[in-house]
C-alpha positions as CSV (number, residue, x, y, z in Angstrom):
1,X,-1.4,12.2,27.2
2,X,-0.6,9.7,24.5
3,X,-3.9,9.9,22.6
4,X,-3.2,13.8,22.6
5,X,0.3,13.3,21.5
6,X,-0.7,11.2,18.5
7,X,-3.4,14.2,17.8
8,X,-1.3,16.7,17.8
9,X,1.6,14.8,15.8
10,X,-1.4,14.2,12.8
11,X,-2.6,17.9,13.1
12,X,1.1,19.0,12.3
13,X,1.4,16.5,9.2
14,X,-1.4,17.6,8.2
15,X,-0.6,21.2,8.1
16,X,2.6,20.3,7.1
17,X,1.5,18.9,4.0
18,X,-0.1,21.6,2.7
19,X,-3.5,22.8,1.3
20,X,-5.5,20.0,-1.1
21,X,-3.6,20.3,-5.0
22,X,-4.6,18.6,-8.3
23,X,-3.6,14.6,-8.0
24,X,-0.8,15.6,-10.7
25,X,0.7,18.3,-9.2
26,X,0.1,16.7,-5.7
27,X,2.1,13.2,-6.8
28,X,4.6,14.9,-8.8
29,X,5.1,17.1,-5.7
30,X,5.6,14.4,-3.9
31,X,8.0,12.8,-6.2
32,X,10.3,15.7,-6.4
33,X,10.4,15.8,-2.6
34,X,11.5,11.9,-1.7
35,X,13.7,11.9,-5.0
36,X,15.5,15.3,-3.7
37,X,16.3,13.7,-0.1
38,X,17.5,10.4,-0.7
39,X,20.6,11.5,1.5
40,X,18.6,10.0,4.5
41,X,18.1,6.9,2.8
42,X,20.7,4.3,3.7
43,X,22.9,3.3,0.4
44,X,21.6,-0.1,0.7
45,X,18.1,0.8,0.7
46,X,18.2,3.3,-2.4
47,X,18.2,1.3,-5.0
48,X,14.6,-0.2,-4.0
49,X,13.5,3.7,-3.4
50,X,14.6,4.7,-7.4
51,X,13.2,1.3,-8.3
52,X,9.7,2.8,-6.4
53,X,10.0,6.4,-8.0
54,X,10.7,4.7,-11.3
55,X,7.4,3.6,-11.3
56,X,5.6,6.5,-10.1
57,X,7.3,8.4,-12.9
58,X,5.9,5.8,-15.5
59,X,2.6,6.2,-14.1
60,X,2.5,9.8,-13.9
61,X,3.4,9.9,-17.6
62,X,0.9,7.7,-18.8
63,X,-1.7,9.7,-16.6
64,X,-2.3,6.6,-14.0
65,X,-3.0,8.2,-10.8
66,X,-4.4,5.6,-8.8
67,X,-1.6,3.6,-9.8
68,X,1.2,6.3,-9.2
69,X,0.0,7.0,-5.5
70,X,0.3,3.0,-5.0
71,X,3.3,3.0,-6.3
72,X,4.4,6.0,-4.4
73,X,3.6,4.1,-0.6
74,X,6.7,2.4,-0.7
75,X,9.1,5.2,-1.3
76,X,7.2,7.9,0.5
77,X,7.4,5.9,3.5
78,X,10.8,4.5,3.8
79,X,12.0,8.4,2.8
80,X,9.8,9.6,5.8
81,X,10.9,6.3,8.4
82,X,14.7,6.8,7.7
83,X,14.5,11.0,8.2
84,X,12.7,10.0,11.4
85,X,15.6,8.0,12.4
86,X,18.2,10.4,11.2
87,X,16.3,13.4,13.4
88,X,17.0,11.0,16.3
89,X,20.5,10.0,16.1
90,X,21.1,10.7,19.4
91,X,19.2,7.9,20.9
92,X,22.2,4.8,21.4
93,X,20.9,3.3,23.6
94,X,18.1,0.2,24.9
95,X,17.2,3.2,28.0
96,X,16.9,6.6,25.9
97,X,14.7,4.3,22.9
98,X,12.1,2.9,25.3
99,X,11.4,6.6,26.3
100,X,10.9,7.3,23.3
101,X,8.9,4.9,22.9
102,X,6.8,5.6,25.4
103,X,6.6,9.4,24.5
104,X,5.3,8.9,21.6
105,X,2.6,6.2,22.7
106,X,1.0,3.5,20.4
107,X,-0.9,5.3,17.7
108,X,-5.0,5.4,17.1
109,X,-6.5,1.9,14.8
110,X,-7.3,3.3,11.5
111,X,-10.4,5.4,11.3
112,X,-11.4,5.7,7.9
113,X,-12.9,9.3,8.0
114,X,-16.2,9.7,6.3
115,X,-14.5,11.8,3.3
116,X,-15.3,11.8,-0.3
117,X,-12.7,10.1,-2.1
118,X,-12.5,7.6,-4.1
119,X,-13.1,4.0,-2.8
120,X,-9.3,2.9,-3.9
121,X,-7.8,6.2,-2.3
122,X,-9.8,5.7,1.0
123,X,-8.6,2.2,1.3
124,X,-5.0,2.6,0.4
125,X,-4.8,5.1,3.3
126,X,-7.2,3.2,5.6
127,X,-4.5,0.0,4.7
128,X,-1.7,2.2,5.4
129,X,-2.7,3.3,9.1
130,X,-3.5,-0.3,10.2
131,X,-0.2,-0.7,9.9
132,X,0.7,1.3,12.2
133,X,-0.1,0.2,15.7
134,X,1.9,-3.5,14.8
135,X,4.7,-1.7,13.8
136,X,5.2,0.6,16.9
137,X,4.6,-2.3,18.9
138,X,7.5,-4.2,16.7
139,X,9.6,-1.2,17.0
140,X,10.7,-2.2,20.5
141,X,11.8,-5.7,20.4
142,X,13.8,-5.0,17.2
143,X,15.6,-2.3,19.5
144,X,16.7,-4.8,22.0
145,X,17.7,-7.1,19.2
146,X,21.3,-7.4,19.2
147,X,21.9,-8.5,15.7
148,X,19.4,-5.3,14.2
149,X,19.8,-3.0,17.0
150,X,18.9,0.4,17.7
151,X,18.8,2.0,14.4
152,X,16.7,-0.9,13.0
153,X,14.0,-0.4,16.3
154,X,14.1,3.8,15.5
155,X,13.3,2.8,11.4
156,X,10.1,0.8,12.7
157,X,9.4,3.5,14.9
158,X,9.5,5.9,12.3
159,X,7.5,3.9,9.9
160,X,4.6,3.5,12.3
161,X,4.0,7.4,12.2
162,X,5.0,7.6,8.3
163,X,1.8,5.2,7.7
164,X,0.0,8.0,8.7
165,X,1.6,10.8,7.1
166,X,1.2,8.6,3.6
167,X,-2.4,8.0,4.7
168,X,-3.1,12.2,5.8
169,X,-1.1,13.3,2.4
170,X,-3.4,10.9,0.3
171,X,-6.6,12.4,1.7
172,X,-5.5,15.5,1.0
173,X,-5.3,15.5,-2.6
174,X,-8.5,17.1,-4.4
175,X,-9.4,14.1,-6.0
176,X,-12.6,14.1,-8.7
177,X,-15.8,14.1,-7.9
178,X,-16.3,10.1,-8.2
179,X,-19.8,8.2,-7.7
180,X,-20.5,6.4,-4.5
181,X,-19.2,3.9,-2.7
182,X,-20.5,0.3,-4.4
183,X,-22.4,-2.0,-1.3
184,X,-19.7,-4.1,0.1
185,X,-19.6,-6.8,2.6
186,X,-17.5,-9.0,5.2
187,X,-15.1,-11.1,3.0
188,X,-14.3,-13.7,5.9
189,X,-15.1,-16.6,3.3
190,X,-13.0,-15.3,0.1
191,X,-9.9,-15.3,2.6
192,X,-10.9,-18.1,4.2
193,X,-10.7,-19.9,0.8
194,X,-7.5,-18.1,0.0
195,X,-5.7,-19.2,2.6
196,X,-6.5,-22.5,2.3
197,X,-5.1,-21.7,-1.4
198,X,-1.8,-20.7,0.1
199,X,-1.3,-22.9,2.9
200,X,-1.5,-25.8,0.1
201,X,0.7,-24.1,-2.3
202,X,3.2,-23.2,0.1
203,X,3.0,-27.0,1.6
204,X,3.8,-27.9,-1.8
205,X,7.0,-25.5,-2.6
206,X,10.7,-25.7,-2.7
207,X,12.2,-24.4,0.3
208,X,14.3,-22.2,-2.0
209,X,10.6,-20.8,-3.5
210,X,9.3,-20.3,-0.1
211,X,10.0,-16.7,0.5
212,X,8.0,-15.6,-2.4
213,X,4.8,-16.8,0.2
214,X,6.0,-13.8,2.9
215,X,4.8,-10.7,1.0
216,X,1.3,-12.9,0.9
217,X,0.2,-13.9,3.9
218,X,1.6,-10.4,5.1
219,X,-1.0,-8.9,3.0
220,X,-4.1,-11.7,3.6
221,X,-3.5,-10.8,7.4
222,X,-3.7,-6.9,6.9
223,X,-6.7,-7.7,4.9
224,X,-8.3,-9.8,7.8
225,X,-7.2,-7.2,10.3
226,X,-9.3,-4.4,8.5
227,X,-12.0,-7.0,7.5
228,X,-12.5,-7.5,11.2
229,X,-12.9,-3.6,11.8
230,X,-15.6,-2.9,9.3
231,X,-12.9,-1.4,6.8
232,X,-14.2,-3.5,4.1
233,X,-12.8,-1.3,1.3
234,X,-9.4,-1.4,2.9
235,X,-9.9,-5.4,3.3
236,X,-11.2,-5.6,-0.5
237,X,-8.1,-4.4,-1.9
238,X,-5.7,-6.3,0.5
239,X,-7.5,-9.3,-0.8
240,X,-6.9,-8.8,-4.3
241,X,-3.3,-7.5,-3.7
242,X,-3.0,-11.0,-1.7
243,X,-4.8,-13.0,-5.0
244,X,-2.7,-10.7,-7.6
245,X,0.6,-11.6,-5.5
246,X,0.0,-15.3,-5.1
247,X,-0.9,-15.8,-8.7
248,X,1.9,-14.0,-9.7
249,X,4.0,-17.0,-7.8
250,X,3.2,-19.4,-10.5
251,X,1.7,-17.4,-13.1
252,X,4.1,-18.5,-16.5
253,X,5.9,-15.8,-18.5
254,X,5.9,-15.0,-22.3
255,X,5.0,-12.5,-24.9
256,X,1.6,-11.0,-24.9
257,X,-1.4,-12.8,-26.4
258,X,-3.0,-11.0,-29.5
259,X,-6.1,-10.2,-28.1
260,X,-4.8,-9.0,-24.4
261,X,-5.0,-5.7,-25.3
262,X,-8.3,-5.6,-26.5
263,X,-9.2,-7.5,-23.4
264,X,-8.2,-4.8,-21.3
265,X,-9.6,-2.1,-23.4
266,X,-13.1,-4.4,-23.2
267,X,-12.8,-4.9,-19.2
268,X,-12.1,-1.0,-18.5
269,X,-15.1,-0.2,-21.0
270,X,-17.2,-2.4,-18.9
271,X,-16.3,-0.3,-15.8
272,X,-16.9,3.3,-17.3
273,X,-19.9,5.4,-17.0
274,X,-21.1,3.1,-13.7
275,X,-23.1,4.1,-11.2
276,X,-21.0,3.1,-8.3
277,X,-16.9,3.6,-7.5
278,X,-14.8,1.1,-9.2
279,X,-11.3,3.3,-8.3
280,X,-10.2,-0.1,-6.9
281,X,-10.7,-2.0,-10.3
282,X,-9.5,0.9,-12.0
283,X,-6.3,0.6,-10.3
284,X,-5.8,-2.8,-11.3
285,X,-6.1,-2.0,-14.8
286,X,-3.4,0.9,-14.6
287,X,-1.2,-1.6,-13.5
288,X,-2.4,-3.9,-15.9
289,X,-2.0,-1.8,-18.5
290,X,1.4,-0.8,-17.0
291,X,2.9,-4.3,-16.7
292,X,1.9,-4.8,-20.3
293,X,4.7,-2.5,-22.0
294,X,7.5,-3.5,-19.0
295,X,10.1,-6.8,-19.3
296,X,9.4,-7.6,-15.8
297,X,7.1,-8.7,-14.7
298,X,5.2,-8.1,-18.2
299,X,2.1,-9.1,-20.1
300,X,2.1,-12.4,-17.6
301,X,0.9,-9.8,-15.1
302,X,-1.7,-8.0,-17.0
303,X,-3.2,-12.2,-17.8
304,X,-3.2,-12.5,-13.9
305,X,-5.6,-9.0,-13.2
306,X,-8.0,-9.9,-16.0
307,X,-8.0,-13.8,-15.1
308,X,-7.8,-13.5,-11.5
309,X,-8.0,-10.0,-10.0
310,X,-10.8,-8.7,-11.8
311,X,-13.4,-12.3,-11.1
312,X,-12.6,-11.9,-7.8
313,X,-13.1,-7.8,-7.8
314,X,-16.7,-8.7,-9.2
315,X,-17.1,-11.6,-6.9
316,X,-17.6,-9.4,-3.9
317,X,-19.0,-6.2,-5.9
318,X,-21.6,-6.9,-7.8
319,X,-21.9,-5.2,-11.7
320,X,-23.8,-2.0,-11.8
């Protein structure tokens, strides 16, 4: 009964989402939608949503569409987890939540349907729905949790079906016709290493600096979670969104060196008119290039995807 549930809950978003539209007119969509419902969004939680939209907006301007629908998943999600909450209002207490609960069932592991999109696409939504069976499962102890409560329990709740919504709407965008897929592989000794990197880093911080850590390890186990399934586009970008994050840690700020520019101009260059889908690299770039023109974080970030993100991006696929 559960596994039909869950079906029939993605068939609706699905629908509910509409027929595939241009990746513009599909994000900017989007963007009108969260940004005209922030209502449901607690007042202590919109000020990270604008912050979210703020960016998508920047990215939709410069034309950056990988970059925009990353920078979307925040916002699109917490919109969608808080309206879930809001539609249930009536559940107060420990009882009437863990029926929900068990209504709505845990949901499916990712899938990763065999769809032609591009790689970055496919493993942002693949990311975004393995997510989602920890965080129904987290749902219920955060219910019984005095000091967070129902509401908190009911958010989690929500967010483990608005993974899947975010994953369903970014499918459903007509994307271009993109070359395939480059050969990947297992990454179990690239995380391997990176942990070690983090453990030692971490061993070595402040207290007060410790939190910046959270955010990546978070991400290093989502990538060994979809490394473990096969999902080894999904894993590839976890990893460099783990590397990007812990170099940013430490990684020293400043003005822009002369030739940084011309260094991203040459790396995205070397990318264009491949063979093979380099969406993911691509999307480091529109950040780069992003980052570049911003006070924070700024140029320090664009150093840290062409000095770490991008060796490690052609560490596991190889040039061609």
């Amino acid at each position: 009964m559960k596994v039909c549930l869950w079906a029939a809950t993605l068939a609706l978003i699905s629908g509910a989402l509409g027929a595939a539209s241009d990746p513009a007119i599909a994000l900017r969509d989007r963007f009108a939608a969260i940004s005209g419902n922030v209502e449901v969004i607690p007042p202590e939680y919109r000020a990270a949503v604008s912050t979210a939209l703020g960016r998508v907006d920047l990215a939709l301007k410069a034309d950056r569409p990988y970059l925009a629908l990353f920078e979307l998943q925040r916002a699109f999600e917490m919109q969608a987890a808080f309206d879930f909450s809001a539609k249930r209002a009536n559940i107060t207490t420990s009882d009437a939540f863990l029926n929900e609960w068990k209504r709505i069932g845990a949901p499916p592991a990712p899938t990763a349907p065999a769809l032609k999109l591009p790689i970055f696409v496919q493993a942002l939504a693949t990311s975004a729905e393995a997510r989602g069976p920890a965080t129904y499962h987290a749902s219920l102890p955060y219910s019984e949790d005095s000091s967070a409560g129902i509401s908190s329990g009911l958010f989690y709740l929500g967010e483990s079906a608005a993974v899947y919504e975010f994953a369903s709407f970014c499918r459903k965008i007509d994307w271009p016709t993109v070359a395939p897929e480059p050969p990947l592989r297992s990454i179990d000794k690239e995380l391997d290493v990176l942990d070690a990197e983090v453990a030692k880093a971490y061993g070595a911080a402040e207290a007060a600096g410790r939190a910046a850590f959270i955010n990546v390890n978070v991400t290093i186990k989502l990538a060994r979670e979809t490394n473990s399934r096969g999902h080894h586009a999904a894993a590839l970008l976890q990893f460099l969104l783990a590397r990007y994050r812990f170099a940013m840690i430490s990684a020293p700020a400043g003005p822009a060196a002369p030739d940084l520019q011309s260094r991203l101009d040459s790396a995205r260059a070397s990318l264009a008119g491949k063979k093979v889908d380099h969406s993911i690299a691509e999307m480091f770039l529109q950040l780069a290039a992003t980052q570049m023109a911003t006070e924070t974080p700024g140029p320090r970030a664009a150093v840290v995807i062409l000095d770490t993100v991008l060796p490690a991006y052609h560490s596991v696929v190889p040039p061609q």
